[in-house]
Phi, psi and omega in degrees: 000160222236123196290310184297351187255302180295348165269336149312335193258296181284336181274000157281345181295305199303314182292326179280311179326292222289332188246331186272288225248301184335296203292328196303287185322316189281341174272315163280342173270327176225041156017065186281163178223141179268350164287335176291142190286121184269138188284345155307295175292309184296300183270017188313128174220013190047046209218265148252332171269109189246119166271130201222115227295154166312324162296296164255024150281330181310334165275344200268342202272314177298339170276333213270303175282011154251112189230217195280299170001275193284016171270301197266009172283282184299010190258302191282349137008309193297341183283006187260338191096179200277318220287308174337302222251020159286300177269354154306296172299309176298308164256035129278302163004283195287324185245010169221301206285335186281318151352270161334287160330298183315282202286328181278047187210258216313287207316327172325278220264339164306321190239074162013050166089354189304162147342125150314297192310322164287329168270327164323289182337293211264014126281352172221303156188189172243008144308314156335283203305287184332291157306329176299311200295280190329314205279331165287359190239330175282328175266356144290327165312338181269294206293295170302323169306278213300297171331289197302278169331305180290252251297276175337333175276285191294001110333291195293004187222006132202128199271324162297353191267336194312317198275327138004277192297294181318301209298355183285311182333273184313310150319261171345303183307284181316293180317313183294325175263345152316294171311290162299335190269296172253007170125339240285179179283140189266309178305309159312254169002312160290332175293324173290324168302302137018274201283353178264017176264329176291323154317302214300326191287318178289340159288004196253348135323308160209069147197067156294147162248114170271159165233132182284179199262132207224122201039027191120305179282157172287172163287327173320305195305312198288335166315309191298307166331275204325292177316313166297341176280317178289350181272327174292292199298344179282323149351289197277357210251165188250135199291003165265020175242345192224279208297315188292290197308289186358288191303312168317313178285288185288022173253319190281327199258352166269001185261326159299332180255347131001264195311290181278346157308279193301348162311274189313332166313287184291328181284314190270348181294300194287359219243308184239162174290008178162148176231115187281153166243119227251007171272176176272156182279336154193132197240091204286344169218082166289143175298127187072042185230163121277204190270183198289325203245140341314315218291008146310322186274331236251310191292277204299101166222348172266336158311273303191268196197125212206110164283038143272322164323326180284334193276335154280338189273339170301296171306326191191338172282341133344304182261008163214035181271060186018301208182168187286314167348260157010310214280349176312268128027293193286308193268310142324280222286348183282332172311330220271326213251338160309315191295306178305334165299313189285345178304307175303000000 
């Protein structure tokens, strides 16, 4: 089957769900109003409760749940074929996971911005709370080691990558003071951000930074350090000075390596009389695997649906979300566009 058609197919499904099934739910299932009182707004402190235009909580809530998941989930997926782990990301996506997002976002911000864990307390009970708070603190602790190790390995083994990434600090710091401080065009202003990250990767070619081995530690450890100490202070810091411009900058450069995936798509389609897709369409027990079910759900889960996602929508997209309107557009449409990454 011809790879451009099927991608043509699923990201039109994602867009009519998204207007069709998206819209239904915020209008009959969680009756959003753009006049209901936001925890954005009620508790505004210029910190974490920020209101903040739709577009870039959407980058900032959309960076935060794409990561590596929806890329290397649906990459090892393939040994089951593709179709299984197609329509898995496509109707889980569509029917659980932007759902999901979607409702742990609404439920959030209905209870002045809390917590899962907090709200788990107050619908269910608070042994409920307790435990969730264990199974949530132990899997950010996994999540922060493992992110804080790869990065530190892809430092020390490339070295041309170091300076890239710290120069987004500072770049983010300005866009951010551009924006709020002085009025600026967000857009403008971000497409410039764009373009000094990409200077940046080419100084970052020839001025690599090695980092030597320190008392004993190897340089990963010492990698690992720097980073959990820049992850706490960026924690504390209010989030229209680091994390939103950040994110605002890593939302454009994942929408730019989009942008050019479905490029290449059409460029090798039109390049040939077809561009097949050479993996099998289902393989239910490949050899020296196990079998597809469960662990199909199991690979793919931030493409499809992933209980970590409340925990961005809770955490921080909640308090800074405008109005109820918005959270369609943030919580929906961001699953949605995730789903479109794991679909390439």
């Amino acid at each position: 089957m011809d790879a451009l058609f099927l991608m043509l197919a699923a990201f039109g499904g994602y867009l009519i769900m998204y207007r069709l099934y998206g819209r239904y739910i915020g209008r009959k299932l969680f009756a959003l109003s753009k006049d209901a009182q936001v925890p954005a707004k009620e508790f505004e402190d210029g910190v974490d409760y920020v209101p903040t235009k739709k577009e870039i909580i959407f980058g900032h809530h959309f960076t935060s749940i794409a990561g590596t998941g929806p890329i290397v989930g649906p990459a090892i997926a393939i040994i089951w074929g593709w179709l299984p782990a197609l329509l898995w990301v496509f109707v889980g996506s569509i029917l659980m996971g932007a759902v999901h997002d979607f409702g742990a976002l609404i439920l959030s911000m209905r209870n002045k911005g809390k917590s899962m864990t907090e709200v788990t307390s107050k619908y269910i009970n608070s042994r409920t709370k307790i435990f969730f708070f264990v199974v949530v603190f132990l899997d950010l602790l996994i999540i922060t080691a493992i992110f804080g190790l790869v990065i530190a390995v892809i430092f020390n083994m490339y070295p041309a990558s170091v300076l890239p990434v710290w120069l987004e600090v500072p770049i983010a710091i300005g866009l951010g003071y551009m924006i709020y401080k002085r009025g600026g065009n967000a857009t403008l202003l971000s497409i410039l951000a764009l373009l000094l990250m990409y200077v940046t990767v080419i100084i970052g070619v020839y001025a690599p930074i090695t980092m030597p081995a320190i008392g004993g530690m190897p340089a990963t450890g010492v990698w690992t350090i720097i980073l959990l100490i820049y992850a706490f202070i960026a924690s504390t810091l209010p989030v229209t000075l680091l994390l939103q411009p950040r994110d605002f900058i890593n939302s454009h450069q994942l929408v730019v390596a989009l942008v050019l995936m479905i490029a290449g798509v059409f460029v090798a389609s039109l390049s040939a009389e077809q561009l097949p897709i050479v993996a099998p369409a289902v393989q239910a027990t490949p050899e020296g695997a196990p079998s597809m079910i469960p662990f199909l759900f199991i690979t793919i889960a931030c493409g499809a649906i992933s209980g970590f996602h409340s925990l961005v929508s809770s955490g921080t997209s909640a308090k800074q979300v405008r109005n109820e309107e918005d959270s369609l557009f943030v919580g929906y449409g961001g699953m949605l566009t995730e789903a479109s990454l794991s679909t390439l």
